[in-house]
DOLONU-301099 format. One line per 5 residues: their letters; for each residue x, y, z of C-alpha. Coordinates in steps of 0.001 Angstrom, whole numbers, plus 500000, padded with zeros to 6 digits. Last residue first. Layout:
A	X/Y/Z  ...;
//
This chain:
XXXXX	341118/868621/220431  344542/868735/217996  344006/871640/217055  343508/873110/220611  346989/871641/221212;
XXXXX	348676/873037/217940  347253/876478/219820  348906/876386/222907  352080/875365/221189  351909/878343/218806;
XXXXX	351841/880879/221486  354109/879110/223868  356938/879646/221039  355690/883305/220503  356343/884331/224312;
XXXXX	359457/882536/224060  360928/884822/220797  359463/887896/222394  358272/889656/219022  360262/892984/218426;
XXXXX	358047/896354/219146  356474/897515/215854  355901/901519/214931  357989/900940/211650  360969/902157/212870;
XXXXX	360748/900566/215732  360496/896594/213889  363471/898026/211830  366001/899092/214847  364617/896244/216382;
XXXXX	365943/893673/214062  369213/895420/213107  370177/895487/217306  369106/891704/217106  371699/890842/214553;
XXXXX	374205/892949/216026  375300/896569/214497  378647/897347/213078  381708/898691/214710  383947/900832/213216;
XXXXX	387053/901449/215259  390017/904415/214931  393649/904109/216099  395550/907234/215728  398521/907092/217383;
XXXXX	399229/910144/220086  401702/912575/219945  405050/912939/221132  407796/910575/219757  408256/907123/221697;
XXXXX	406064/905306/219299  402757/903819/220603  401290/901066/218040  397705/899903/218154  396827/896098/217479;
XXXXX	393053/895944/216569  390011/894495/217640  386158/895189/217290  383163/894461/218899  379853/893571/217925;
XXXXX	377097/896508/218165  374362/896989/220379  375859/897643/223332  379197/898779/222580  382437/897615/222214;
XXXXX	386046/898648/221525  388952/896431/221752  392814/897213/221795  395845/894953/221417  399116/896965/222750;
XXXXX	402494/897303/220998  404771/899605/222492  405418/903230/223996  403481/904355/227538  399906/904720/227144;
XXXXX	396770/907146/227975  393763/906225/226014  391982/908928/224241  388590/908804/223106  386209/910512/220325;
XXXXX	382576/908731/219662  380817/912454/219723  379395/911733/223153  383063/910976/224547  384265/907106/224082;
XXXXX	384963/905006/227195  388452/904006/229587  388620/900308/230593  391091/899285/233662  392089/895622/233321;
XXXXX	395090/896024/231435  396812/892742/229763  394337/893662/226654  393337/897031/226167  389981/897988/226532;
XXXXX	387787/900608/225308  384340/900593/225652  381572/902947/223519  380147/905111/225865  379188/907698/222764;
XXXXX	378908/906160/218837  380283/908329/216196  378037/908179/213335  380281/907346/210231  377066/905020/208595;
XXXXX	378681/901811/209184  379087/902867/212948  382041/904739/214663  384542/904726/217086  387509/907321/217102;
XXXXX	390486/907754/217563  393041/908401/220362  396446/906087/221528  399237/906955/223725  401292/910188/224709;
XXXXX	398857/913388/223587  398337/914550/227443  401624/914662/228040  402099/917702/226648  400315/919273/229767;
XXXXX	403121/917413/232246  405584/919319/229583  404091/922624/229880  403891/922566/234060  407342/921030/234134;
XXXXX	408913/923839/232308  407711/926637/234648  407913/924628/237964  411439/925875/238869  411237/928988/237529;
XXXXX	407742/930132/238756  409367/929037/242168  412049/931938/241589  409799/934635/240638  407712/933860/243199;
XXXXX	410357/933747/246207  409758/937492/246954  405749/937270/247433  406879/935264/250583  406030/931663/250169;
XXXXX	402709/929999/251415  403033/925958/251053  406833/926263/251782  407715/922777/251089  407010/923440/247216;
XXXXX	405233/922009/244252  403615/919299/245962  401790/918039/242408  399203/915383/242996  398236/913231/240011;
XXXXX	395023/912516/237796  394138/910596/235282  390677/910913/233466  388297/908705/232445  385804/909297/234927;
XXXXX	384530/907351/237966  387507/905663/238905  390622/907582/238084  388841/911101/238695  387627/909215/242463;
XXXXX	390968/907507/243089  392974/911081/242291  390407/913176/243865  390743/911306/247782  387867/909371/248621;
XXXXX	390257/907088/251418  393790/908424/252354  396744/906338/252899  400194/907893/253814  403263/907594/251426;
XXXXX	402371/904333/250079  399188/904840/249579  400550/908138/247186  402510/906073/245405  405745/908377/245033;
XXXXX	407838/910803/242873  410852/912698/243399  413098/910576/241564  411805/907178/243438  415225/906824/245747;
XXXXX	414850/910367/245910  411721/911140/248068  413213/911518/251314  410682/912071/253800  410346/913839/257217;
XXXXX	409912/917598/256825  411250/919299/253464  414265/917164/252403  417958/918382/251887  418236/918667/247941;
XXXXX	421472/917120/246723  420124/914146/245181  418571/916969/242765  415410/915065/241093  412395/917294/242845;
XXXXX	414636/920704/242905  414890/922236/238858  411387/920847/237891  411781/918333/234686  412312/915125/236138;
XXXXX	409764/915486/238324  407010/916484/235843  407197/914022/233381  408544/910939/236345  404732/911492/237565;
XXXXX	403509/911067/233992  405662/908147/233779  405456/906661/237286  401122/907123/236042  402050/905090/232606;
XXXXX	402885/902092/234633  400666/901829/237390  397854/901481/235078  396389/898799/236447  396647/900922/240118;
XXXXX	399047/900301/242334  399089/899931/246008  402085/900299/248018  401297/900074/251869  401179/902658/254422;
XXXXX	398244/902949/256966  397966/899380/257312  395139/897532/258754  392511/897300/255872  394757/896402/253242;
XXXXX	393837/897828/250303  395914/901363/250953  394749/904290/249365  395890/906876/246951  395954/904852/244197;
XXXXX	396971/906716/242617  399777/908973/242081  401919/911401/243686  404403/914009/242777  406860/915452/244815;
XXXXX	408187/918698/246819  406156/919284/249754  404303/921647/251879  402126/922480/249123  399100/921265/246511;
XXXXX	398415/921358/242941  395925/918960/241432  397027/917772/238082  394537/915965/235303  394858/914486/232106;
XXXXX	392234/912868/229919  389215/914864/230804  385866/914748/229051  384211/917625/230437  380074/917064/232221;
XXXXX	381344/914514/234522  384247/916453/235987  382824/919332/236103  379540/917975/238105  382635/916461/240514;
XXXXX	383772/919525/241184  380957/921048/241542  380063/918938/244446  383324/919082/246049  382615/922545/246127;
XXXXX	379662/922203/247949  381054/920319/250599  380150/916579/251433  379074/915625/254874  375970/913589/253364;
XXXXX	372142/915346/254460  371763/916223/250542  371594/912898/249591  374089/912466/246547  376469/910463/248988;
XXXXX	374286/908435/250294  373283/907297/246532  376587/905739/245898  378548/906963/243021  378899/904697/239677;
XXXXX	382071/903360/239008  382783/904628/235669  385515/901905/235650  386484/897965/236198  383069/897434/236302;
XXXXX	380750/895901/239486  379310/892484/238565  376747/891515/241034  376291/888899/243821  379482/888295/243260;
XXXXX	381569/890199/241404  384424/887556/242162  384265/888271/245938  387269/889968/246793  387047/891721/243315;
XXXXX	383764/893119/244006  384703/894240/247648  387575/895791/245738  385445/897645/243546  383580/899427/246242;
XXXXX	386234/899949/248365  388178/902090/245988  384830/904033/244665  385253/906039/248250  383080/909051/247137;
XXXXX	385481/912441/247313  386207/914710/250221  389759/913580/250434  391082/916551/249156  388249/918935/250038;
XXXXX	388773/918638/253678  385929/920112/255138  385155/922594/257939  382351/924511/256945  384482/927315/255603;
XXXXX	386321/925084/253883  389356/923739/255093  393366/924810/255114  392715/928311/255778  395097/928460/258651;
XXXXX	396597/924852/258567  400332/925333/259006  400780/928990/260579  399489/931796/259338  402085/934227/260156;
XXXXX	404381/933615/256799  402435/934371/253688  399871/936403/255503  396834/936202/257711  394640/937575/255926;
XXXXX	395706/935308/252923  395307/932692/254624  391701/932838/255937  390645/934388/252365  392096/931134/250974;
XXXXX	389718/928824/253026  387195/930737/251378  388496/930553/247815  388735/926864/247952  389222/925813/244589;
XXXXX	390931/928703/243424  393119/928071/240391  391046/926258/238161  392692/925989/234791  391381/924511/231772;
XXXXX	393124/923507/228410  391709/922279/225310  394521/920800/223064  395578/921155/219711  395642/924991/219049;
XXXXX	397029/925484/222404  399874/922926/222590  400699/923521/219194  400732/927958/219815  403025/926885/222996;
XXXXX	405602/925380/221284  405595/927376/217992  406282/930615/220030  404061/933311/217621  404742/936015/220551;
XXXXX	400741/936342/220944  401088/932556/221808  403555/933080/224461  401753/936167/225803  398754/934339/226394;
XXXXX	400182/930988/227496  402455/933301/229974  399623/934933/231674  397481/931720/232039  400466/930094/233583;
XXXXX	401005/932583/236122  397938/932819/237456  398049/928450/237692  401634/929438/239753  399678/931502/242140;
XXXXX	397036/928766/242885  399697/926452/243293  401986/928642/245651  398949/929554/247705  398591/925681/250017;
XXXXX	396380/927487/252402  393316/927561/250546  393427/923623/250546  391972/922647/246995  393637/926057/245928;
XXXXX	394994/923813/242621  393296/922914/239819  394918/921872/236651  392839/920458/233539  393275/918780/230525;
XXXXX	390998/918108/227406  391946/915745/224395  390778/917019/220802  389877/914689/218644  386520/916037/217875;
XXXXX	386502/919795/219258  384866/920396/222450  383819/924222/222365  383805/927247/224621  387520/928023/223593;
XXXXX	388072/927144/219940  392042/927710/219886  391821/926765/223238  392510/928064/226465  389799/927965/229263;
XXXXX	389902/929736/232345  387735/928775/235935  386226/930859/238362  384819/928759/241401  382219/931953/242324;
XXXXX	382239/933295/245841  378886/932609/247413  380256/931908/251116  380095/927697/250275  382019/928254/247668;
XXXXX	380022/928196/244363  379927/926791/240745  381631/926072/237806  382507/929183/236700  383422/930570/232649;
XXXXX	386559/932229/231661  387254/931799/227888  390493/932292/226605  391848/931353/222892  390525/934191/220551;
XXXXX	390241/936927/223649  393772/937060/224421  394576/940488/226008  391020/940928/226833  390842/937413/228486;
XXXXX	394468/937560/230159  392955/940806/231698  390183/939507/232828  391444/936979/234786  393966/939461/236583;
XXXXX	390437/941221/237542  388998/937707/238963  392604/936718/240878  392568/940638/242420  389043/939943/243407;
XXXXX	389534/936676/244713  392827/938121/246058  395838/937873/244538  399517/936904/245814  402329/939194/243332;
XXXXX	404677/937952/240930  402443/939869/237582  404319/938396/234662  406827/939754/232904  408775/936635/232233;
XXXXX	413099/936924/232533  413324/935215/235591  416100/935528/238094  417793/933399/240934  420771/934177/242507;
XXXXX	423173/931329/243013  426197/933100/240606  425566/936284/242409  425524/934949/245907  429076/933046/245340;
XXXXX	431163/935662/243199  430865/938197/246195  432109/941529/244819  428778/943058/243720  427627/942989/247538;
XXXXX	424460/944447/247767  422836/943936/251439  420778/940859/252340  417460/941967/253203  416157/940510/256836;
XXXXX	413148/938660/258244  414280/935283/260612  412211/932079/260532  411995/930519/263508  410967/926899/265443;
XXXXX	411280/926933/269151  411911/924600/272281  413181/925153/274936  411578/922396/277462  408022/922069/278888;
XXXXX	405825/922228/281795  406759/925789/282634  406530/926825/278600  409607/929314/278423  411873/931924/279583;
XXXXX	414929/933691/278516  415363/932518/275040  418621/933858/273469  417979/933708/269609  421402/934933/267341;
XXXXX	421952/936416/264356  424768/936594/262021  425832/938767/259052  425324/942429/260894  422878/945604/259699;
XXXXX	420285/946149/262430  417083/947525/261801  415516/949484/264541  412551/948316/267201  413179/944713/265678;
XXXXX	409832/943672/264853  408537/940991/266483  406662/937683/264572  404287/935167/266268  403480/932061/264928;
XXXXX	400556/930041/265606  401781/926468/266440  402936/925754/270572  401147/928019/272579  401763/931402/274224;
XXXXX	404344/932221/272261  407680/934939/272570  407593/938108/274036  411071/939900/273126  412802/941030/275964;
XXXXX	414765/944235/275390  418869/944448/276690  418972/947600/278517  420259/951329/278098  417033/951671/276140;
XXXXX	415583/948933/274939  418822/946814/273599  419718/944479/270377  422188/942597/271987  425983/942959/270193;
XXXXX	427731/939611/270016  431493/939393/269551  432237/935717/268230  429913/935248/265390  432586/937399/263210;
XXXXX	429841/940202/262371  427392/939645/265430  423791/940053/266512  422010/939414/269001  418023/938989/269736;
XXXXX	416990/938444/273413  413951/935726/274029  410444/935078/275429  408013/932471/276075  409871/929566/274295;
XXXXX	408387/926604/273336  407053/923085/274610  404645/920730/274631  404777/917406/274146  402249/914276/272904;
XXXXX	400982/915329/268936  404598/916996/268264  405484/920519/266514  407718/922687/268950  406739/925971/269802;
XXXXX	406617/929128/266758  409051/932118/266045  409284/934865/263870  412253/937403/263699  412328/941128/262690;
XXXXX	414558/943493/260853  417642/942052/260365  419670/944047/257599  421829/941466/255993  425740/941663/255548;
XXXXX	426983/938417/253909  426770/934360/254831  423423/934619/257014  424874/932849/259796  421708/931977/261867;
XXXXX	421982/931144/265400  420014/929037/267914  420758/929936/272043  420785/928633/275094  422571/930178/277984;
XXXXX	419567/931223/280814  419403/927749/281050  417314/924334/280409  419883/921904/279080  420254/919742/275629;
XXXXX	418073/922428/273787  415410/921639/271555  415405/922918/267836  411801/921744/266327  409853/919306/264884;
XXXXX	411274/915879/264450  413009/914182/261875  415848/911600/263126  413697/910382/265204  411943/911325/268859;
XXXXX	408641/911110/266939  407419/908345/264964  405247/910289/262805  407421/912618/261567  407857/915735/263090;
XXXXX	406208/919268/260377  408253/922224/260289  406532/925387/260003  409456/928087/260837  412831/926416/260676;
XXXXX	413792/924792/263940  415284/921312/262862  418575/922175/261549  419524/923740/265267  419430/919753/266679;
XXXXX	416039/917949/267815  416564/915433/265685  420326/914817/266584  419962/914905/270227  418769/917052/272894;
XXXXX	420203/920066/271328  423254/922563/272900  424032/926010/271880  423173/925951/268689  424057/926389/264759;
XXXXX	422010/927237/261569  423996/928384/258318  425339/924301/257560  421747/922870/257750  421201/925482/254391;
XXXXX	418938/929288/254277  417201/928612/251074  415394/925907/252920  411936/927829/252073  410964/927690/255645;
XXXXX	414496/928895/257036  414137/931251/253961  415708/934922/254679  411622/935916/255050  411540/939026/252844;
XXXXX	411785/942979/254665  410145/945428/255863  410529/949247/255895  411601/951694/257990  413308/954883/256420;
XXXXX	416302/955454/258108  415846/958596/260821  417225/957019/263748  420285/955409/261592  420780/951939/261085;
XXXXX	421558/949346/263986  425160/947887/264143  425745/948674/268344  422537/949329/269322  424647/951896/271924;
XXXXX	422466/955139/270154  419481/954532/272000  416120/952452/270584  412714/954352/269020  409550/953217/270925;
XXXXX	408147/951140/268386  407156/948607/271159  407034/944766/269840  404468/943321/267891  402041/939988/268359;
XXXXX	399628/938060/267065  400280/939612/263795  397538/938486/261167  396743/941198/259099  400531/941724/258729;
XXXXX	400926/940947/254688  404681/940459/254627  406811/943139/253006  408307/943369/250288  412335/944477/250783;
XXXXX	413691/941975/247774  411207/944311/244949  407572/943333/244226  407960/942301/240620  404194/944294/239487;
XXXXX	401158/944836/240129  400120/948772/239981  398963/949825/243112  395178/950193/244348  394432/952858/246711;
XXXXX	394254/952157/250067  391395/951527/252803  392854/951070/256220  394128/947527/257101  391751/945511/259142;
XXXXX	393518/943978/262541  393557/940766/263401  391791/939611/266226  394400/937869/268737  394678/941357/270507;
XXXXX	398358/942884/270398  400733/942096/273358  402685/945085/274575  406082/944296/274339  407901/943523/277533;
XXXXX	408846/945409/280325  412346/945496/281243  413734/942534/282923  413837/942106/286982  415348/939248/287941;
XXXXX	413036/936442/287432  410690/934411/289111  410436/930657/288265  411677/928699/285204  414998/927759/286425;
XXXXX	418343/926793/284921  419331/929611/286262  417316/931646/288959  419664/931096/291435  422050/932601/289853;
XXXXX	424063/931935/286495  425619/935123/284895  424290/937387/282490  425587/936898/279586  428498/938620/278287;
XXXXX	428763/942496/276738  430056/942754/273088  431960/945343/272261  430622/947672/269765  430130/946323/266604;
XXXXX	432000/948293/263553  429756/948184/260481  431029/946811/257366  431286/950396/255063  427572/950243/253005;
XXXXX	427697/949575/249102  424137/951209/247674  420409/949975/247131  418094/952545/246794  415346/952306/249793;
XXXXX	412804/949685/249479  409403/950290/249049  406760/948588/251146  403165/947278/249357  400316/946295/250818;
XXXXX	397558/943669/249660  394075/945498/248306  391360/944099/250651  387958/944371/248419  385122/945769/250424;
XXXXX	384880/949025/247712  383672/945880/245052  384454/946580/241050  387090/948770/241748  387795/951772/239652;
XXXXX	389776/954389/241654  388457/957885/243130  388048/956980/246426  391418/956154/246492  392543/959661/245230;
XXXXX	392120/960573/241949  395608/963329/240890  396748/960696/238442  394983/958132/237058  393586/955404/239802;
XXXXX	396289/951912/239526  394876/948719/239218  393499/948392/235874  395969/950516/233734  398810/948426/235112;
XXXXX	397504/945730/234430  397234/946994/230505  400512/947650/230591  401748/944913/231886  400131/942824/229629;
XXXXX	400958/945228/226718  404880/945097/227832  404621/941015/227909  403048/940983/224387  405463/943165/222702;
XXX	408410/941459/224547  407224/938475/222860  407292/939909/219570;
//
């Protein structure tokens, strides 16, 4: 059954995106002829390949007077002809069927700063392929995605330990204090002609390009100008990958962050590779951070690879979308599943691309009574992809789950009320995705088109109810939730972006119980409060009431992912996460004021965590499958979580549910209220608690309410019964009488005892 609903999906996306036979591109049904469709290489067939025979390797030139220096040089063949910093548009293609994109997929190249000659190379390459091999690209190795170990990267020389060759993988971030353990690049001990970083790939791999960016750090600045490439079998005879009869120059970057890739002018087929910069930054040191392109040749005999290779058995569509792409994939899910899925918007970027949302439900369009909702967004920074791809997934496999009757996933979907937003930020995302999933650098596409950080975007409702605490809610009593938002901030002349805005009308208009927000470059899960209280530290632990359940929701999805718990995993930048089991307070990471988990905490009833699914925020279309594995069971169970604690719901004499109705539990000072039809849900970790409801109006009511540790939520309804006074002018108005001001009625009959009295 399930394969029956996985084939249809794929074949009705396959139906969509590629023209029928014998149509040209002109001829294909797109719904916009300015959509970019992404490119796709074929690899040749895969066959067992004799170990090449290196010719002899030739040593480095020696030291002159020029060593050591960063002045004139001996003359060097000419270097690559620089491309112009606008990227290029890709010529109008038609569309291809989406599907597993096989190892050699290339990376999107809209955004090459710069490529070397294709001027074809002479027969002494040494291990190069054949003139006339087909060229095609290939997958990052995974410096970035730390696939590729500490123990594969080695050096010359480094300055010290956190500057050594484990430190130059392509987008790596310093800490704060620099000149630690954890700073942001490979730097070698000496200036020479003789440096080098090296990459032992651990089997035969056909190099076919390399990518390289300056060091990251706030006060220096160095990198490397240009460099040789060699490459070895034993990592002791080095062949140079040559221009002719001499060794080619590779220009390297002109500043410290975007990264620049060069294509080898031939594929060459060796297991290590080596970087040789030749000149660099004149103010600076060598410096450099890489990330080498190559496909690792078959080799059915190595036990090792094959027992740590990675493979999924969903057919889902591992490809990066487009808006338009994302939209059409939408529509699919919707047509295959059109009983549960609803797609619906909730407003506009700031270009005018629509904030598509899905909904899966068993009664999509509809809040059912007793029904908790839950939400994922991700895209909030359009540069962090992986999230946004991962929510695609999701919808996909919901749909073809519940088509394939799996009892699992037809509960969570008949008794929940799902939405997924995967694009926040669609026109940040454009940025990135023109500039591909490895050559746009760190914060390409991060912001909104006008420059905003969505993230931490949000009303600051933190300082407002502090301030109250500090002074005992004095001059004015401010609650302990559904903190109201301050009028500057609805003014239409406040920095706040338009998606923010819908975000937050979402937010108010859906009861939400649960909440994740995907983001990259990390591995861990944060919770609120996001920001520190004290106003002069920029790390400090700050809890919330409910500190408690949110280590357990955190802990949910952590301890569930196949990386975020494994003591074993090296760390992606600067911080070790472990010693919490991949989770963290997120003020005590680094503090950040209006950020969406404070605000949804709050000003709504929802909780809501950060997910850092990966340290590569914008993997190669290769590492999909594999990421989709490790975050596949922890997305399903953080969504189960959503029925741990209490629900009911509160009603009057008459069975009326009653909306805004309070909910407080005792030893917790953080109140959550009833939906308009008198439903709640109160997220709780297992035991006893003593709960309250009240309402204006009405006299409150107390119960004790018992969590179990199975799943699913205790039921724990309230009927509350009108006051004295509520009774009185409930009558008095529904006879066309307002109630009698008790004081005003007193003075009355005073004033006229006197005049009887006279």
């Amino acid at each position: 059954m399930a394969r029956r609903g996985a084939a249809a999906l794929a074949l009705a996306l396959a139906l969509l995106a590629v023209a029928p036979a014998g149509v040209g591109a002109q001829g294909a049904a797109v719904e916009d002829p300015d959509d970019d469709v992404q490119e796709t290489w074929s690899l040749e067939p895969s066959y067992a390949r004799p170990e090449p025979q290196p010719e002899p390797f030739s040593p480095p030139p020696p030291a002159g007077p020029w060593a050591g220096e960063r002045g004139p040089r001996p003359p060097q063949p000419r270097p690559p002809k620089k491309a112009t910093a606008k990227p290029k548009k890709a010529p109008k293609r038609e569309k291809l069927a989406p599907q597993t994109p096989p190892p050699g997929k290339n990376i999107k190249r809209k955004g090459v700063r710069t490529k070397i000659s294709e001027k074809a190379a002479s027969d002494d390459h040494g291990v190069p392929l054949a003139r006339d091999a087909v060229r095609e690209g290939c997958p990052p190795l995974g410096l970035e995605t730390l696939k590729i170990t500490d123990f594969q990267l080695h050096a010359s020389t480094s300055k010290r330990y956190g500057l050594g060759a484990h430190r130059g993988r392509l987008n790596i971030q310093a800490g704060i204090n620099e000149n630690d353990f954890y700073d942001g690049a490979w730097c070698a001990g000496r200036n020479d002609l003789h440096q080098w970083i090296e990459v032992d790939a651990r089997r035969l791999t056909k190099f076919t390009g390399v990518i390289t960016q300056g060091r990251n750090s706030l006060w220096l600045s160095d990198w490397v100008t240009s460099y040789k490439v060699m490459v070895s079998n034993d990592s002791h005879t080095w062949v140079t990958v040559k221009n002719g009869s001499a060794d080619m120059i590779f220009e390297g970057n002109s500043e410290k962050e975007i990264p620049v890739l060069n294509e080898l002018p031939v594929p060459m087929v060796a297991r290590y590779i080596r970087i040789n910069p030749q000149s660099w930054f004149d103010n600076g040191s060598i410096c450099m951070r890489m990330e080498i392109l190559g496909c690792p040749l078959p080799d059915p005999n190595n036990y090792y690879h094959r027992r740590n290779e990675m493979t999924t058995t969903d057919d889902l569509d591992f490809k990066h979308h487009s808006h338009k792409e994302m939209r059409q994939l939408m529509k699919v899910v919707n047509e295959m599943c059109p009983n549960i899925t609803r797609i619906y918007n909730i407003g506009k970027s700031h270009q005018g691309l629509k904030l598509y949302a899905v909904e899966i439900s068993d009664h999509p369009g509809e809040h059912e009574v007793g029904e908790p909702e839950f939400h994922y967004i991700a895209g909030a920074h359009g540069n962090e992809v992986l999230g946004r791809e991962l929510m695609l997934l999701l919808m996909q496999f919901l749909c073809q789950e519940y088509l394939a009757g799996n009892l699992r996933i037809v509960r969570l979907v008949e008794e929940t009320r799902i939405h997924i937003l995967p694009s926040l930020n669609p026109d940040g995302y454009e940025k990135a995705y023109e500039g591909g999933s490895e050559l746009g650098g760190w914060s390409l596409g991060r912001w909104t088109h006008d420059g905003i950080d969505i993230n931490n975007n949000f009303p600051d409702l933190n300082t407002l109810l502090w301030e109250a605490e500090d002074r005992q809610n004095i001059p004015r009593k401010v609650p302990n939730h559904y903190i109201a938002i301050p009028e500057w901030f609805l003014s239409e002349n406040a920095t706040v972006a338009v998606e923010t805005r819908a975000v937050i009308a979402w937010m108010e208009k859906i009861p939400f119980v649960l909440g994740g927000n995907l983001q990259g470059g990390e591995l861990v899960v944060a919770y609120p409060y996001d920001m520190v209280r004290s106003l002069w530290k920029t790390q400090e632990h700050t809890p919330t009431p409910d500190d408690h359940v949110f280590r357990w929701l955190a802990y949910s999805y952590a301890s569930t992912h196949r990386l975020m718990t494994d003591a074993r995993r090296r760390v992606c930048h600067t911080e070790d996460f472990q010693k919490e089991d991949g989770t963290v307070n997120g003020a005590s990471w680094h503090t950040v004021a209006g950020s969406l988990n404070d605000f949804s905490y709050l000003h709504t009833n929802c909780f809501e965590l950060s997910i850092y699914v990966g340290c590569d925020k914008y993997p190669h279309e290769s590492e999909l499958p594999e990421e989709w594995e490790n975050n596949r069971e922890s997305l399903i169970v953080f969504m189960e979580q959503v029925h741990r604690g209490i629900k009911g719901l509160v009603r009057d004499l008459h069975g009326k549910g009653i909306p805004n109705a309070v909910i407080s539990v005792e030893g917790v000072n953080h109140d959550i209220r009833t939906a308009s039809d008198g439903d709640y849900w109160r997220l709780l970790n297992p035991g006893e608690y003593v709960v309250t409801a009240k309402a204006e109006g009405f006299t409150s009511s107390t119960k004790n309410c018992m969590v179990g540790y199975d799943m699913g939520a205790t039921q724990c309804d309230f009927t509350l019964s009108k006051t004295n006074l509520a009774r009185i002018r409930e009558i008095m108005e529904k006879f066309g009488k307002q109630p009698v001001s008790l004081p005003a009625r007193q003075l009355k009959l005073r004033g006229r005892k006197r005049r009887q009295r006279g």
